[in-house]
N, C-alpha and C positions, 0 to 999 in steps of 0.2 A: 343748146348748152355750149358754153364758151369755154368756160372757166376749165382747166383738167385737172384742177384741184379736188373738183365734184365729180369727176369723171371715173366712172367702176371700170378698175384697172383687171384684166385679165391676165392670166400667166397661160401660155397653152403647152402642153407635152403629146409629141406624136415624132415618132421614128422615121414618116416620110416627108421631106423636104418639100413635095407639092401638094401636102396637104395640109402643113405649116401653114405654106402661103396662102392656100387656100381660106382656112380658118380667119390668116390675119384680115387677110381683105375683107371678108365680111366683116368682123367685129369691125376693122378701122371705118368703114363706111355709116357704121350710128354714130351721131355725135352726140352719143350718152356712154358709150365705154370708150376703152383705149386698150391696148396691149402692150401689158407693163413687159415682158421677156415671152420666150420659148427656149425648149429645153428641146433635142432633139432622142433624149433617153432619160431613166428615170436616176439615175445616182448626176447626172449632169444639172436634171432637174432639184434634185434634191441641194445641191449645192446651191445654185442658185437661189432656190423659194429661201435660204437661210437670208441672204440679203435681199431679197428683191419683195417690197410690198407689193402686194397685191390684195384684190376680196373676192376672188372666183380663179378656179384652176379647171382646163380643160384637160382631162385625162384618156390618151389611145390605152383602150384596155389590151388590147393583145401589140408588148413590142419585147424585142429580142434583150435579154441580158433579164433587168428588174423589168416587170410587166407590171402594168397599171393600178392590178390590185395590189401587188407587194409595194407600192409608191404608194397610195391611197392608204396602206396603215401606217409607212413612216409618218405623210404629212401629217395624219391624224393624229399621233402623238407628239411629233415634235413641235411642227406649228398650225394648228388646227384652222381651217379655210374650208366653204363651201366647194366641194370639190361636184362636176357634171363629167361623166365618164363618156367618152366618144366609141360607140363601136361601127362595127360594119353590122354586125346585128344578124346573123346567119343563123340559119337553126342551130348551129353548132354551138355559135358563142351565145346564144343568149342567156344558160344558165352561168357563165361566170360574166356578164354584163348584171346579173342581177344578185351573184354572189358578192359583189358590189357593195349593195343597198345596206347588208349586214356590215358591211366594216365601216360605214359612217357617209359612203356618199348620198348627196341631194336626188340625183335624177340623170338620168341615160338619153343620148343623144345619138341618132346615125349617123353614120359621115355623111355627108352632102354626096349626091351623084344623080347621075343625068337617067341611071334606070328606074323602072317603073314607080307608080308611087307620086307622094307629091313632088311639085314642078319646084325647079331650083329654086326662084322669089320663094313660095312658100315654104323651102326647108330652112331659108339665110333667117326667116322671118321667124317661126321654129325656134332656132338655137338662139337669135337675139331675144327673146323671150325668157326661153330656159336659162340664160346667162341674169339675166337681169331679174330673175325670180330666186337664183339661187343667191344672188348676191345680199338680199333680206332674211336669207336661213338665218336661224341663232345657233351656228353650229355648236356653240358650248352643250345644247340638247341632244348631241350627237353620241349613241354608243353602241358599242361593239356587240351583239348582237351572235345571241350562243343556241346559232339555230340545230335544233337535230331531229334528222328523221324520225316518225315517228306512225304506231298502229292504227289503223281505221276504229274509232268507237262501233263496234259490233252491233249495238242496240239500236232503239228508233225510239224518236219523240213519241210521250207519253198518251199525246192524244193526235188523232188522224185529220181532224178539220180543221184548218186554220180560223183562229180564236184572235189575231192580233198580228201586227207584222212591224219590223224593227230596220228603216233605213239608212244608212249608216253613210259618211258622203269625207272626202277628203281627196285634198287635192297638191297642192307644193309639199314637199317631207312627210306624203302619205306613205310612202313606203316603208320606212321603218316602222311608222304608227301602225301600219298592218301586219306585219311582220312578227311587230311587238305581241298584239291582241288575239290573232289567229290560234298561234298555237298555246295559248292560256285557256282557249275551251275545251275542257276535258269533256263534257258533256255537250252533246248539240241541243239549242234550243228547243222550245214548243212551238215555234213559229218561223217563218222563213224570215230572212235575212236578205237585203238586197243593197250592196255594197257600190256606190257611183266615186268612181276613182278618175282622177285628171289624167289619168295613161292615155294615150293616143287607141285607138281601136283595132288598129293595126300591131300593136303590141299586149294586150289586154292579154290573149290565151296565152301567150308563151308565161307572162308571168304569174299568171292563175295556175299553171301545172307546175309551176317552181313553187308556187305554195304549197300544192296538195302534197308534197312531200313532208310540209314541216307542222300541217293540222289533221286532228284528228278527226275532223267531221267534213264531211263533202264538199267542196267547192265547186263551183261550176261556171264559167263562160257563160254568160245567156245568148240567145239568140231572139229575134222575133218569133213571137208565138210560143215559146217556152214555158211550158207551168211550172210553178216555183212551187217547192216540196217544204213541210216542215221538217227544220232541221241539218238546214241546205244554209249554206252563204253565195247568194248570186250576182256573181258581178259584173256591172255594167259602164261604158266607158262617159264621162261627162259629155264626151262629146256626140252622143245618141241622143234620141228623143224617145222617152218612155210613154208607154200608157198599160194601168191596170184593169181588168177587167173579168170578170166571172165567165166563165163559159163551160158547158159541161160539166158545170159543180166543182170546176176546177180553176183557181186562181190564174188567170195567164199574163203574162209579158208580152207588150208590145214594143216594139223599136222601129224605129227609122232615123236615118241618117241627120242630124241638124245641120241647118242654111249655116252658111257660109260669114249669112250676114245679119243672122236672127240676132232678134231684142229683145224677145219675149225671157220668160222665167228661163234660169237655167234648169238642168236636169236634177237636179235634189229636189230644187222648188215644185218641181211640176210630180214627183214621184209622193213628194210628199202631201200636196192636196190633195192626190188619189187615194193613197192610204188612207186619212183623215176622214175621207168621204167613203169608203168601204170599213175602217176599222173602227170612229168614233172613239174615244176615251183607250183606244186597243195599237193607236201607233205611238212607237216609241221611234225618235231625231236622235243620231249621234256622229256626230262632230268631232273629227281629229286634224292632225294637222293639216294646214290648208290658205292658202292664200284668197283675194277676191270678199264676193258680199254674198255669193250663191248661198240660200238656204234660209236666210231670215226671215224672209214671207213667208216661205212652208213653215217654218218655229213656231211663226205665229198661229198658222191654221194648226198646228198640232196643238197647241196650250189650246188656243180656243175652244179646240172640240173635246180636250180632256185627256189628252196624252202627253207625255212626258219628254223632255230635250237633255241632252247629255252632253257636255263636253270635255277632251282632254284637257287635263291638269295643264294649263298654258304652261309654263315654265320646261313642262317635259314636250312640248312641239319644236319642228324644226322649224316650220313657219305659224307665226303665231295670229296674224293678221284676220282670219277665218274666226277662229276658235274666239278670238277677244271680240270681235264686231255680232256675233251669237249671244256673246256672254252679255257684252251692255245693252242689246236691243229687246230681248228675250228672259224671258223666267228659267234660265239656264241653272242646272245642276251643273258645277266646274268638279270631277273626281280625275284619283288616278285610274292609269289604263287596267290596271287587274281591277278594281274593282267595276269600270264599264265591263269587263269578260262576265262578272257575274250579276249582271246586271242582265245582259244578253240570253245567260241562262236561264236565266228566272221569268223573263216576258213570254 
């Protein structure tokens, strides 16, 4: 790509000057972005974003004076932009990296650095991604988000065997879609819930225990070998490889890590042929914001065998490209997100 006309311009905001540079070198090395400015604080920044186009904003969540998320509700109001929040990601900061998600941004990014973890290629690799997937958000779907702590439901699903099970799969602007949904179940399901989110796996628990503070019914990390409870929402990272299976009269989860450079179905797809072939006419596909083709094949083995597909009301996704390619391939029910919450309750 030649032209910089077509070229997705970034704005970055970060208080340290070598990691300014840092940021810009990678972005200027795709020649599919460019780096329209930097701001090196947030009211600097803010003055700027008023003149300077752009279609994606890299945001340091922890800098001195306005911090990240106080800039992340100005731009949200003033001039609304897909915004990717940069942290260092320490156990410290990761609930206000994720206290985030509620004021309207896309998706969280570490800083780049030579410690443990993935190798620098795969982080530059990483964030040219997450730039370039937020830059298709429809941020007009973007809102503010009135999370509050809230009681454990006390009770327990109505029956002890699992009867049917309800996969739920979302990946670009799934955060807010979950965020949104979770705490709309006042009641926990009849059936377990097993939740495949594009979060990195490395990130998965931190933000599953920022949940459990804002739902009323259990959530849970899975691991391999885990059995899924009714009544539970179990979440699992896109980038695992599932398998279901009975053992001990007990539903269990399997995982392991996926290749590198696998082709095969992705992980909805493959959770959902399992379902379909354990639950017949008893799995329930649900579909919220999400970029990619992930899940279509499984829709179909759900419709086939007699279970039902669900998707979010497109219009209210941050990424819509998931939800609409479900909707035209598949016998997709398109509702809003309270009515999938009772939809959930009810399977």
């Amino acid at each position: 790509m030649t032209d910089t006309q077509t070229k997705i311009k970034v704005f970055i905001v970060d208080d340290s000057p070598m990691m300014c540079k840092v940021m810009k070198n990678i972005i200027s090395e795709d020649p599919e972005l460019e780096v329209a400015g930097i701001a090196m604080s947030g009211q600097i920044a803010l003055d700027a974003l008023s003149k300077t186009p752009c279609d994606v904003c890299t945001l340091d969540v922890n800098m001195p004076g306005m911090n990240g998320i106080t800039l992340l509700k100005h731009i949200m109001i003033k001039f609304p932009r897909p915004c990717l929040m940069v942290s260092a990601f320490t156990a410290d900061g990761s609930d206000i990296t994720f206290t985030s998600l509620k004021y309207g941004a896309v998706d969280f990014y570490q800083k780049p650095s030579n410690q443990e973890g993935e190798g620098i290629e795969e982080q530059k690799k990483t964030l040219l991604d997450k730039i370039k997937r937020a830059s298709k958000v429809k941020v007009g779907a973007a809102k503010y988000l009135r999370l509050q702590a809230v009681q454990k439901f006390a009770g327990k699903p109505d029956i002890d065997r699992t009867s049917g099970i309800t996969i739920l799969g979302t990946s670009t602007g799934g955060y807010s879609s979950i965020l949104t949904l979770i705490p709309l179940l006042s009641n926990p399901p009849k059936n377990p819930i097993i939740a495949v989110m594009g979060t990195p796996s490395l990130y998965l628990g931190a933000f599953v225990d920022f949940l459990n503070t804002f739902s009323s019914i259990p959530v849970k990390r899975m691991h391999d070998n885990d059995a899924l409870q009714n009544g539970m929402i179990h979440f699992i990272s896109a980038d695992e490889t599932p398998a279901l299976e009975i053992a001990n009269n007990n539903l269990v989860l399997r995982l392991s890590p996926r290749k590198k450079s696998f082709t095969a179905e992705g992980s909805i797809d493959l959770l959902l042929f399992a379902a379909s072939d354990l639950y017949p006419g008893n799995t329930q596909a649900i579909f919220l914001s999400g970029d990619g083709n992930d899940g279509v094949n499984g829709c179909k083995e759900v419709l086939r065998t007699g279970g039902k597909v669900l998707v979010q009301e497109i219009d209210t996704c941050l990424a819509m490209e998931n939800p609409i390619m479900i909707t035209e391939q598949t016998n997709a029910e398109v509702i809003a997100i309270d009515k999938i919450a009772h939809k959930i309750m009810e399977w």
